[in-house]
C-alpha positions as a Markdown table, in Angstrom:
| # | Residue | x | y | z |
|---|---|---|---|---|
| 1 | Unk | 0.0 | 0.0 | 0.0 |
| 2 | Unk | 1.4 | 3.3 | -1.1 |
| 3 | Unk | 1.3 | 6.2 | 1.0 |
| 4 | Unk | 0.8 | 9.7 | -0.4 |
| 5 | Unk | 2.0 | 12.6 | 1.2 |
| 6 | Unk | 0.6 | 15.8 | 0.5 |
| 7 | Unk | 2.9 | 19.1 | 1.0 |
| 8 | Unk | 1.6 | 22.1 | 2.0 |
| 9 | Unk | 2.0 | 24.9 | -0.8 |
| 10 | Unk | 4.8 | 27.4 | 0.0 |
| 11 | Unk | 3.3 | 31.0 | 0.3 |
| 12 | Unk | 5.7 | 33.5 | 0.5 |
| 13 | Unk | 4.7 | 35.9 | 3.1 |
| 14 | Unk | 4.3 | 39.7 | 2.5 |
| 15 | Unk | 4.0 | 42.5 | 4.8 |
| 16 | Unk | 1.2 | 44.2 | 5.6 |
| 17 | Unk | 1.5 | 47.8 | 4.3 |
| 18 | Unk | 0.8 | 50.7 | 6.5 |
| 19 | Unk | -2.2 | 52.6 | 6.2 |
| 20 | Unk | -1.5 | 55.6 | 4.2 |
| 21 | Unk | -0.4 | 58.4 | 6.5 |
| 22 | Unk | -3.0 | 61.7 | 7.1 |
| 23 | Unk | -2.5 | 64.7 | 5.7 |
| 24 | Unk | -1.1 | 65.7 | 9.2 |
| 25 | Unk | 1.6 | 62.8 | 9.3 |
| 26 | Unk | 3.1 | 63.9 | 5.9 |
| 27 | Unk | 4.0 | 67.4 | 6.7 |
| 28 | Unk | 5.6 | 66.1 | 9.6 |
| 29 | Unk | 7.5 | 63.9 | 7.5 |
| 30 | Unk | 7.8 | 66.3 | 5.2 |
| 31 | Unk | 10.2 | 68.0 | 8.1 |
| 32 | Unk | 12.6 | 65.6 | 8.2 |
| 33 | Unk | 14.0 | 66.1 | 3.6 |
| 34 | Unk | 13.5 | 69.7 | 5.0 |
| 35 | Unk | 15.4 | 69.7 | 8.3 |
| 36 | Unk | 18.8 | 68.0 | 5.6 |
| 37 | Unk | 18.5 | 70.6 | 3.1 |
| 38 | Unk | 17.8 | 73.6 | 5.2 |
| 39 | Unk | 20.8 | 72.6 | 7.0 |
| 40 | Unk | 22.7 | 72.6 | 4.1 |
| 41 | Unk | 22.0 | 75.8 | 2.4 |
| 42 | Unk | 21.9 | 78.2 | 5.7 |
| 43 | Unk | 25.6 | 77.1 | 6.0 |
| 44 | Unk | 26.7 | 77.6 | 2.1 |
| 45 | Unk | 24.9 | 80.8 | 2.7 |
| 46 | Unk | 26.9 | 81.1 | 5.8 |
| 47 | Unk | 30.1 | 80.1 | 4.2 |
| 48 | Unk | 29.8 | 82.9 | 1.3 |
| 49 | Unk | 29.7 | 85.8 | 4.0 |
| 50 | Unk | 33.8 | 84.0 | 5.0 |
| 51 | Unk | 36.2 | 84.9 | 2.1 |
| 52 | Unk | 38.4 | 82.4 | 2.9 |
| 53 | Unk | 36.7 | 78.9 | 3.8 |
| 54 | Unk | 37.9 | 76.4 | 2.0 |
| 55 | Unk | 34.7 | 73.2 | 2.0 |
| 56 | Unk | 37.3 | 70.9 | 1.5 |
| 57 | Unk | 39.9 | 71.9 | 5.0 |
| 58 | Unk | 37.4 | 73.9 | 7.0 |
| 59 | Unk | 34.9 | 71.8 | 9.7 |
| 60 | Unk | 31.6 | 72.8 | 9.3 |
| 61 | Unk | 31.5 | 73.9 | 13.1 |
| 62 | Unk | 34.2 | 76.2 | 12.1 |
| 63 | Unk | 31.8 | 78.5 | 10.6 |
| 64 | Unk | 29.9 | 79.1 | 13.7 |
| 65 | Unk | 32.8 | 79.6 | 15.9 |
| 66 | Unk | 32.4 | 82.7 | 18.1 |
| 67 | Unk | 34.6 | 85.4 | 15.5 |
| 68 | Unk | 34.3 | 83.9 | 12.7 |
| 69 | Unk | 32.2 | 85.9 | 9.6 |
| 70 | Unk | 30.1 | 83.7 | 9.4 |
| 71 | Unk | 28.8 | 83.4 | 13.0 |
| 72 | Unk | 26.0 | 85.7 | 12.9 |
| 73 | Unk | 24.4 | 84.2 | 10.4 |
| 74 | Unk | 24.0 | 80.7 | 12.1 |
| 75 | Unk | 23.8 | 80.9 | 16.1 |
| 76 | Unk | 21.4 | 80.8 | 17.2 |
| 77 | Unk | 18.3 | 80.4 | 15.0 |
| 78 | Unk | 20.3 | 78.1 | 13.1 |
| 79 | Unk | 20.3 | 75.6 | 15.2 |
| 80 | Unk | 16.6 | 76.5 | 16.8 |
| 81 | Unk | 15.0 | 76.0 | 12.9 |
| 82 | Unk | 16.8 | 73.1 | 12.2 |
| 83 | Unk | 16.3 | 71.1 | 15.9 |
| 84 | Unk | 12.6 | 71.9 | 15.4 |
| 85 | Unk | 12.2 | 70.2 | 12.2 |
| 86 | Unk | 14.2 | 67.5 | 13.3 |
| 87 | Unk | 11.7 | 67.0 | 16.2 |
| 88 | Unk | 8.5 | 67.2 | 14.1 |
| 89 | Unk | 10.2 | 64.4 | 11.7 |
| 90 | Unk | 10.8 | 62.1 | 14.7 |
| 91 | Unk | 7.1 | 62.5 | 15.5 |
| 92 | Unk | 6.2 | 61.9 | 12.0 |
| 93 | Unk | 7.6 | 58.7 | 11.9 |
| 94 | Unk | 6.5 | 57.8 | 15.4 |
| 95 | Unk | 2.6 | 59.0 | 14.1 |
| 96 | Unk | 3.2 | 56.5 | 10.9 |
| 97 | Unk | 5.2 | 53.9 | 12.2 |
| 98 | Unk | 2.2 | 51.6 | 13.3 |
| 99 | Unk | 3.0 | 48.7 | 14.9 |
| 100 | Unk | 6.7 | 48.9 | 14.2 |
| 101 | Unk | 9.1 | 49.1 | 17.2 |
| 102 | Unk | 12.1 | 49.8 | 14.8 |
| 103 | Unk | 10.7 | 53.1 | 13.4 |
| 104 | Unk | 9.5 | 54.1 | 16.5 |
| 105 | Unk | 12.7 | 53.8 | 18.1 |
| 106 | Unk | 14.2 | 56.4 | 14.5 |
| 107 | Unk | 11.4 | 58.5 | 15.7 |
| 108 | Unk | 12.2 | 58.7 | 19.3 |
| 109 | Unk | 16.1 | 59.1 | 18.3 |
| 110 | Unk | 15.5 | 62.3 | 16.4 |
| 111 | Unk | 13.4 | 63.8 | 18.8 |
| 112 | Unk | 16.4 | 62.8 | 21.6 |
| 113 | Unk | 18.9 | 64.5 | 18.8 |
| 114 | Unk | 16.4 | 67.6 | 18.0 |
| 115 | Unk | 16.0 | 68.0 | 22.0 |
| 116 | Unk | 19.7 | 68.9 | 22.4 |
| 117 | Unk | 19.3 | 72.1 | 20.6 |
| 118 | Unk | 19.3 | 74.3 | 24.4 |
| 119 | Unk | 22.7 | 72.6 | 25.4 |
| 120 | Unk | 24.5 | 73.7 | 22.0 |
| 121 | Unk | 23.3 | 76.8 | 22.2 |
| 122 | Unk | 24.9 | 77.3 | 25.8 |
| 123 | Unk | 27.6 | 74.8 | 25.6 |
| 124 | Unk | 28.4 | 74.5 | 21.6 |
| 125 | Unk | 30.8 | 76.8 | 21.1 |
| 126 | Unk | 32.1 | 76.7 | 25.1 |
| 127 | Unk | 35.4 | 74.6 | 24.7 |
| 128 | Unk | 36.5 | 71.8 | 22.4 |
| 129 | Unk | 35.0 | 68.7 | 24.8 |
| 130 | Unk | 31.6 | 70.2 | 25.3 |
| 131 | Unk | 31.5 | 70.0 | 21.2 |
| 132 | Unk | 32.9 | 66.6 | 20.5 |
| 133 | Unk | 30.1 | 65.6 | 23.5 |
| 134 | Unk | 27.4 | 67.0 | 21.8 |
| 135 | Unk | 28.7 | 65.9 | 18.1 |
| 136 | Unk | 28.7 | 62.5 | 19.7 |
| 137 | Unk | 25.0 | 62.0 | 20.9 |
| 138 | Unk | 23.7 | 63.6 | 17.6 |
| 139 | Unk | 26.2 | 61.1 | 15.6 |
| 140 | Unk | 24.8 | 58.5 | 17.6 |
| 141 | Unk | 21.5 | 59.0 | 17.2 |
| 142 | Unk | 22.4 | 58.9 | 13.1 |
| 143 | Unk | 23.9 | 55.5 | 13.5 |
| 144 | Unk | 21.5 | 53.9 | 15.6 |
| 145 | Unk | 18.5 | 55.4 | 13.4 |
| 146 | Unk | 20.4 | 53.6 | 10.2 |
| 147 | Unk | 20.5 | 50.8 | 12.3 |
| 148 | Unk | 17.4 | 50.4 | 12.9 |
| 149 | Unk | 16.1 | 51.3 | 9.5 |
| 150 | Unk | 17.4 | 48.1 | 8.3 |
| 151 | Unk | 15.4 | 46.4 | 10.2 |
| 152 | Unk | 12.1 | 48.6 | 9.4 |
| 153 | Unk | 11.9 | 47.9 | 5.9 |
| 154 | Unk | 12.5 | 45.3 | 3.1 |
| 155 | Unk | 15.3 | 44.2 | 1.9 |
| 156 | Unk | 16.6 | 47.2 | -0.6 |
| 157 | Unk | 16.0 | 49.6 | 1.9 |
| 158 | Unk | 18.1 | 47.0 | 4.5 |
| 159 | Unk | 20.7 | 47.2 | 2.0 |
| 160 | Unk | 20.8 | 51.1 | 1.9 |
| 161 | Unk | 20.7 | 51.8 | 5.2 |
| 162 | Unk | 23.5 | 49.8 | 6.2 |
| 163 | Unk | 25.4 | 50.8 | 3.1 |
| 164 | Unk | 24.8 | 54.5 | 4.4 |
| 165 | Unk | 25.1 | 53.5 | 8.4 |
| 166 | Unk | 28.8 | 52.2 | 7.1 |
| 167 | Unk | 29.8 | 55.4 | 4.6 |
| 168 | Unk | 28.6 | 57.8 | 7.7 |
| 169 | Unk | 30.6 | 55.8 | 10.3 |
| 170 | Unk | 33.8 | 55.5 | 8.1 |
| 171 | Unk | 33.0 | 59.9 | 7.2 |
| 172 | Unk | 33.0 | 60.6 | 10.9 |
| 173 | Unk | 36.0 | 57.8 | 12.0 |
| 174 | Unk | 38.1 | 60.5 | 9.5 |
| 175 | Unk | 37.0 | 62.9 | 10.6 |
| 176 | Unk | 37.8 | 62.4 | 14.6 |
| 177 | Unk | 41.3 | 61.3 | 13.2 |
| 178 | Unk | 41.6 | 65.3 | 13.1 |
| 179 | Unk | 40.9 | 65.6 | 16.7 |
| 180 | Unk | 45.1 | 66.1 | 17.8 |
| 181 | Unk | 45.8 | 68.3 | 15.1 |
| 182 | Unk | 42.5 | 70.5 | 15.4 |
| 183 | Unk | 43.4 | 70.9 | 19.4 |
| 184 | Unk | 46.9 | 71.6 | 18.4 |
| 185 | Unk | 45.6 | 74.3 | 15.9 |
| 186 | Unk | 47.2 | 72.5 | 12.9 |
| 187 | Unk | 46.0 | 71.7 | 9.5 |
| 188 | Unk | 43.4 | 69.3 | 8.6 |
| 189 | Unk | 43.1 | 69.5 | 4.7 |
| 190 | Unk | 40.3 | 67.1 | 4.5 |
| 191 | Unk | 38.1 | 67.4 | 7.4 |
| 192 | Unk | 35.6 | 69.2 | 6.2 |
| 193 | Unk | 35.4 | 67.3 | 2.7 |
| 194 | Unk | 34.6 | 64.0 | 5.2 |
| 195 | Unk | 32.3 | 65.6 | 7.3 |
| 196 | Unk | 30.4 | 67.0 | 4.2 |
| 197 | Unk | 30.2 | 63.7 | 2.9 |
| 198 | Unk | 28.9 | 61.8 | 5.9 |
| 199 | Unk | 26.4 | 64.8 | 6.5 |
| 200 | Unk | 25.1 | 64.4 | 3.1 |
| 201 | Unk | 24.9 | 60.8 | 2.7 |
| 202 | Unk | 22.5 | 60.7 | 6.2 |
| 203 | Unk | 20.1 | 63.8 | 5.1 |
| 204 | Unk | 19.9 | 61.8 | 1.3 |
| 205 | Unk | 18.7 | 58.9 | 3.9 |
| 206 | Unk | 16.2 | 60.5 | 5.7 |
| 207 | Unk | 14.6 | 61.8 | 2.4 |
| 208 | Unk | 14.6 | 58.0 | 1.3 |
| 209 | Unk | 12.9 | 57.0 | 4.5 |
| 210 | Unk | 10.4 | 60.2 | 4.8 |
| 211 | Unk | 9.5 | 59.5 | 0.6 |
| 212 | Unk | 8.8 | 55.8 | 1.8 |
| 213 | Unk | 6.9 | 56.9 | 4.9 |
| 214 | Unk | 4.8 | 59.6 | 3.2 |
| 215 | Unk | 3.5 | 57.6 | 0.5 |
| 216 | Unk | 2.7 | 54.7 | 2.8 |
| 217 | Unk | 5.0 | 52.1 | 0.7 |
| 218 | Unk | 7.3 | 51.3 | 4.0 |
| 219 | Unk | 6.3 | 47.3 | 4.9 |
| 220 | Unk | 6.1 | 46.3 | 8.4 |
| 221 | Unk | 9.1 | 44.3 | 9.5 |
């Protein structure tokens, strides 16, 4: 007597999309493409009113150091525009995450990073240490929102973000190689071309993440 046996048919399982977000939700998101590119221009705008910054040797902090040409321009409503928007996007992806504890941990990490704004506007510019500290929590809250973005998403958008999470970790390990020389006032000819780079590769991600968020295509993990 033969036996048959019957196998189940493989179904390969898809994630639920998200509801599309409201009308509310999206211009929060909308904050977060805005928060990068606001950033961005105020300082090439700020870099413009000093002669002789160089993009490529100059940090980007440099230009709001307390002297410098360009420092009225940025401190502190600068910082006060940008730190808001940053907020509002954490809260947008918190209001559209749904049941996902990754992005709700992004959102929470760039309300954490936009709630810093008082102590660099009273301890920013104060000495050398008090900057690296507060460059270190926002950094951290750009690695561990990458992080988590690749596990928020499917698989191209797991790819990208730990592509990016690697490019803004190598950008920034440069960049802190500079650390002796800027403390010794000597000359770091490429520190602001890697901090430029790691900048722009996080604010290209957050406009990936807000387009995916906005038009309710980001899948539940």
């Amino acid at each position: 007597m033969s036996v048959s046996h019957h196998r189940a048919p493989l179904v390969a399982r898809e994630a639920t999309p998200r509801e599309p977000p409201s009308t509310s939700t999206r211009i929060l998101l909308t904050c977060g493409p805005l928060s990068g590119l606001g950033y961005v221009l105020w300082h090439e705008a700020a870099a413009l009113q000093w002669k002789g910054c160089n993009r490529i040797s100059n940090a980007i902090s440099e230009l709001s150091l307390a002297g410098a040409p360009s420092e009225p321009m940025l401190d502190p409503r600068e910082g006060i525009v940008y730190n808001t928007l940053v907020i509002a996007f954490g809260v947008g992806i918190w209001r559209a995450a749904g049941t996902s504890r990754a992005l709700q941990v992004i959102g929470a990490l760039h309300v954490l990073s936009g709630a810093t704004a008082p102590l660099w506007v009273f301890f920013g510019t104060a000495s050398l240490t008090a900057h690296l500290v507060l460059v270190g929590v926002s950094v951290l809250t750009w690695f561990g929102s990458m992080g988590f973005g690749a596990a928020a998403s499917g698989r191209v958008f797991r790819i990208y973000s730990l592509v990016s999470l690697l490019l803004v970790e190598a950008s920034f390990g440069l960049t802190l190689a500079y650390e002796p020389a800027v403390a010794a006032e000597e000359s770091t000819p490429f520190i602001g071309l890697e901090e430029r780079i790691g900048f722009s590769v996080f604010f290209l991600w957050q406009g990936v993440l807000a387009t995916g968020l906005w038009r309710g295509r980001a899948d539940n993990p």
